[in-house]
N, C-alpha and C positions, 0 to 999 in steps of 0.2 A: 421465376421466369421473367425475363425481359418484355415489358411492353412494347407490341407493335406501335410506331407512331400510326393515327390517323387521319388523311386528307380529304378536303371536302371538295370536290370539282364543280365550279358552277358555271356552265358553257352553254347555250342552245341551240351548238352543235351537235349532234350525236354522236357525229363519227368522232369528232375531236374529243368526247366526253370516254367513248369506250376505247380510244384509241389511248388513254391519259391513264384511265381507269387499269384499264392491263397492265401495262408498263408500270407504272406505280407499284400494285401487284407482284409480279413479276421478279422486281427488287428490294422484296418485303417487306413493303409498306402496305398497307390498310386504304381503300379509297372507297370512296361516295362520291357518285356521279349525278346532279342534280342538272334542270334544266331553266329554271329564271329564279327570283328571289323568293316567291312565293312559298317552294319546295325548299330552297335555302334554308327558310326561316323554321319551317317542320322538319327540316335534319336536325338543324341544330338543336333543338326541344327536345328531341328525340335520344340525343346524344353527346359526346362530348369530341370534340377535333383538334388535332391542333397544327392544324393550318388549311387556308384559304385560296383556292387559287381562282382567281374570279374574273371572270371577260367583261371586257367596260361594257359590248353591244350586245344588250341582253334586251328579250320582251319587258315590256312592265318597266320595271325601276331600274336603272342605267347600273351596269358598275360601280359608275363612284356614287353615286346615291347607298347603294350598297355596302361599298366601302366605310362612308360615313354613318351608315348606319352600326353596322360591325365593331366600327372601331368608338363608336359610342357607348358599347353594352360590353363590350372584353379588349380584351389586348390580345386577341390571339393572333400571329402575323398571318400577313396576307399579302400574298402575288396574282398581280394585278396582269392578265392578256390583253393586251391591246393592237388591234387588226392593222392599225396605218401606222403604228412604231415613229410617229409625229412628239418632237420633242415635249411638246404640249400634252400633249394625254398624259405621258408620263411624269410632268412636274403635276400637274391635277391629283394623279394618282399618289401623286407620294404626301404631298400638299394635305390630303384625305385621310392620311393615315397609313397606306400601303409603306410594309417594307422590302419590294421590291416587286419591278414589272418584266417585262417577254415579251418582244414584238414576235406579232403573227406575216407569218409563218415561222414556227419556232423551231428549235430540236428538242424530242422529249428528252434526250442524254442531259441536253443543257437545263432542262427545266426542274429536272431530279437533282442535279447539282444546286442549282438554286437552292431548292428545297429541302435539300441537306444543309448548307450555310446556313441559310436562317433558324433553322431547327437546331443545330448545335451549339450558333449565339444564344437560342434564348437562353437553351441551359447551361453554357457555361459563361457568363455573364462574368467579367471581374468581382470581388467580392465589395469592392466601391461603387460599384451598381448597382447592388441589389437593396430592394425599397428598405427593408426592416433594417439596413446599418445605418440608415438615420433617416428619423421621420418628416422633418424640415429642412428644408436649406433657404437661408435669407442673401441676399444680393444685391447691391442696391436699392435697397429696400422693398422689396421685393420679397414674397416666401413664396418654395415650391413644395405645396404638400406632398413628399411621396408616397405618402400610403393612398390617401384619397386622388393622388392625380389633380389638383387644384392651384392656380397660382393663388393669391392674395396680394393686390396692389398695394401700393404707399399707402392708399384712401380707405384700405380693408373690402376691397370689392373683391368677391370671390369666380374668378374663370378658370371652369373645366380645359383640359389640356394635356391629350394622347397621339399617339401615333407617333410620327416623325417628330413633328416641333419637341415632341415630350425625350423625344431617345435624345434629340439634337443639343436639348436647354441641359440634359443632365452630364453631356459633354465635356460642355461650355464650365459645369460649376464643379466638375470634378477634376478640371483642368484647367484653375483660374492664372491671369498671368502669363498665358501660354499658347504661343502660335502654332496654330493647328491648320495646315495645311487643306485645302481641298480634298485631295484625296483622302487623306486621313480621316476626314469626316463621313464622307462617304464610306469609308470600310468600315467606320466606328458605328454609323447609322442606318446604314443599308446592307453592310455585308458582303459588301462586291467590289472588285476594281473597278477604279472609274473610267469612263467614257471622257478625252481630253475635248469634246464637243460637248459634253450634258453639264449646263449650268445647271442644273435643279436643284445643287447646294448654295449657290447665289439665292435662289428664288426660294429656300426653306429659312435660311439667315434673314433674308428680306421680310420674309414674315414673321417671322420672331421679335425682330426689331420691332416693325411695328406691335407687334401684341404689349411689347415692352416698353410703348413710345420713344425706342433708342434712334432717333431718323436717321439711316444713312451718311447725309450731308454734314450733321452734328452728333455723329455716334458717343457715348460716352460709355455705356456697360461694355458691347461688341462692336472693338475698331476693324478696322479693314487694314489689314500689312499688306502693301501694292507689292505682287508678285510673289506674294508668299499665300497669307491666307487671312485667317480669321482671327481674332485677341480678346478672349473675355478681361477687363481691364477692373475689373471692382473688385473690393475685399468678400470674402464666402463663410459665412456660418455654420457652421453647423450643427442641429440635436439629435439625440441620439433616441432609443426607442423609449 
């Protein structure tokens, strides 16, 4: 028998938790309706989910506190509610590790869509994505562990590294040489058509670089193609398991 997926709702709303809770339900899915991260954190102990929908304005510990908590203990994706739909929250959210957010007032039709895309990348991932077809890739000197999630500097300095930056870097090295479009990145990393107003793939590139010391103004790994998009520009290694 096919497994129900199941969703872990963490809103401290009620009416928005059992309003989400049913609908989810409903279209046979599986859900857990929680009310701050506290309850979060004894769902999750409790069980096993695989995905997150999380409101950034929660009692206690904020959404992206959350978020970054989360996404420091698993990789399991997570969509992010956020009440003022302020382009800001949503590069924060994604910045944290979210792959993908909802501004409130939302539609639950749109929100189960969401949550099907994400849920179907994870599992059908190309098979040059997935971690065990090679355990390293080096890059201008550079290595990105994929089994462990880890880069390792020129100097041998080892920094953890998930979420978005991690879907984004594996992009970039599985598509060296090769301009890759904004939107493209966005479908590749987030799952969704892009919004031709949400830079948040400017502001996840931007941070990359910096983790990479690549600065903008003197890029040499990832150039900028003016009007086009993005260029991983260095030669790619790669080992195998």
């Amino acid at each position: 028998m096919e497994r129900t997926d199941h969703i872990l709702i963490v809103d401290d709303d009620a009416e928005i938790r059992t309003l989400l809770q049913r609908y989810l339900e409903k279209n046979g899915l599986r859900a857990t309706a929680v009310a701050d991260g506290r309850a979060m954190r004894q769902a999750l102990d409790r069980g096993a989910f695989d995905l997150v929908v999380l409101d950034v304005m929660l009692p206690g510990d904020d959404g992206f506190t959350l978020c970054r908590e989360l996404r420091a203990r698993s990789d399991i994706p997570i969509v992010m509610l956020t009440a003022r739909g302020e382009e800001m929250d949503r590069v924060v959210g994604l910045e944290m590790g979210a792959d993908d957010y909802v501004p409130k007032p939302f539609s639950a039709r749109e929100l189960l869509a969401r949550i099907k895309v994400i849920l179907r990348r994870a599992r059908s991932l190309p098979r040059n994505l997935q971690p065990e077809e090679e355990r390293s890739i080096r890059f201008g000197g550079w290595t990105l562990d994929t089994v462990h999630r880890h880069l390792v500097s020129p100097t041998g300095v080892i920094t953890p590294i998930g979420g978005a930056e991690y879907r984004l870097l594996r992009i970039f090295v599985e598509h060296p040489n090769r301009v890759l479009t904004r939107d493209q990145l966005v479908e590749l990393t987030q799952g969704r058509e892009a919004d031709a107003l949400d830079r948040s793939i400017d502001v996840q590139v931007s941070r990359l670089r910096r983790r990479l010391g690549d600065h903008a103004d003197e890029a040499v790994m990832i150039k900028t193609v003016r009007g086009e998009g993005y260029v991983l520009t260095v030669p790619v290694e790669k080992e195998g398991a």
